[in-house]
C-alpha positions in Angstrom: 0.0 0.0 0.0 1.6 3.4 -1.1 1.6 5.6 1.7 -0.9 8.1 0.3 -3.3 5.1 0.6 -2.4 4.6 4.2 -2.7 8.3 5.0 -6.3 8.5 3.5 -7.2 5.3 5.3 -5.8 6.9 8.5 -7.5 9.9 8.3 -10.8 7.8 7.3 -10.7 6.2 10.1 -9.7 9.2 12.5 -13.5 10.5 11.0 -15.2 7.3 11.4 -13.7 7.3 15.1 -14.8 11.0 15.9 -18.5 10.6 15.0 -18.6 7.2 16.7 -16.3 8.5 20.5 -16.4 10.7 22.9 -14.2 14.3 22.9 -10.7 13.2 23.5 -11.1 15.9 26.5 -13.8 13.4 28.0 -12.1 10.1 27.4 -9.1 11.2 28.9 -11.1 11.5 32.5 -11.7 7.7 31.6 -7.7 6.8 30.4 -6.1 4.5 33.3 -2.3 5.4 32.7 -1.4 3.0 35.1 -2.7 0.1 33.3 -1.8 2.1 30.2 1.9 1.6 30.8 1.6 -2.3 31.8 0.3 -2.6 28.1 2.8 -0.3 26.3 5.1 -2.7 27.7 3.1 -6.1 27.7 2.7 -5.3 23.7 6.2 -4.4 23.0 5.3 -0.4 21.9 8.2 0.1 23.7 10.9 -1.5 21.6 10.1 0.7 18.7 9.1 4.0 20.5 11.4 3.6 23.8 10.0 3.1 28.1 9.6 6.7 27.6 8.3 7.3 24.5 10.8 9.6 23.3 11.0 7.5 20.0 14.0 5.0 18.5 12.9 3.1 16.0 9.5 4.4 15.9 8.5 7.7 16.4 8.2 10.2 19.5 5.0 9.1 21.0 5.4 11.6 24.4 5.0 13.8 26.5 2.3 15.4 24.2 1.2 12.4 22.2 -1.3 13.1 18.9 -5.0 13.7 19.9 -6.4 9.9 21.4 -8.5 9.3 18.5 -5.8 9.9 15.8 -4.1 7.2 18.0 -6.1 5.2 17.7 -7.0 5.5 13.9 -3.1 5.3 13.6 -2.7 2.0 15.4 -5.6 0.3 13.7 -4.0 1.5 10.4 -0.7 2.5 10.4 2.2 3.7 7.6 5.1 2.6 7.1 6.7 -0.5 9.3 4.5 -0.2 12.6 2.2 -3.5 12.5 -1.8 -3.2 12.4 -2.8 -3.7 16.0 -6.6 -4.8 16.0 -9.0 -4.8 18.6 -8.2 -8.1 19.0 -4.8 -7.2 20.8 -5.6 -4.3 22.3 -9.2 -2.8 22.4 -10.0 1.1 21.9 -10.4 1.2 26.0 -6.8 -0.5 26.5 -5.8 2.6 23.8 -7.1 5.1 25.9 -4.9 3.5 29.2 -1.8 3.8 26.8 -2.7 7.1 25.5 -3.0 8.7 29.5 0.2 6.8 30.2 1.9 8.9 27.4 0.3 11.9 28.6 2.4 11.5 32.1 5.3 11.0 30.3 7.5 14.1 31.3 9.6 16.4 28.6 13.4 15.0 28.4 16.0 17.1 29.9 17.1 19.8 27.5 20.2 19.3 26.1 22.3 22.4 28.2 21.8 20.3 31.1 23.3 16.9 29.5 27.3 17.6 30.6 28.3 15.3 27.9 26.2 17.2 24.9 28.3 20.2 25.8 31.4 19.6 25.6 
């Protein structure tokens, strides 16, 4: 799939996903980061997008991740080398955990304060 196909499938289903959810203002009351970060883990998000979500492989997920339903469009259809995750694996609700997990996800330390970075 060319990845102007993926984009517009994407951005399908963010639409499909708005009109069918709740504001991402009033799912985040609902988001259990706790459990969120068990399941970043227990699904391995972190070996492409780091414990901290700062990115590697993938791309930076945190501290302000992408709006949760664009997530969650993303993950059900994704560009580029990220595997599909269906509902199967990890259900909208279980997104939502993982998206408040990223959301406590602090800034990294900026690089003045890193001694070896200015040297």
């Amino acid at each position: 799939m060319n990845k102007w196909l993926a984009l517009a499938a994407a951005l399908f289903g963010l639409l499909i996903l708005g009109a069918q959810t709740k504001s991402p203002t009033a799912q985040a009351a609902t988001g259990n980061a706790e459990n969120g970060k068990r399941l970043y883990v227990r699904n391995g998000c972190y070996q492409c997008h780091g414990y901290d979500g700062h990115g590697g492989a993938g791309a930076k997920l945190a501290p302000r991740p992408i709006p949760a339903v664009a997530l969650i469009a993303y993950v059900r259809h994704p560009a580029g080398s990220m595997p599909i995750y269906t509902d199967k694996v990890m259900s909208d609700a279980e997104l939502m955990d993982v998206w408040a997990f990223l959301k406590t996800i602090p800034d990294g330390r900026p690089a003045k304060d890193i001694p070896l970075l200015n040297q």
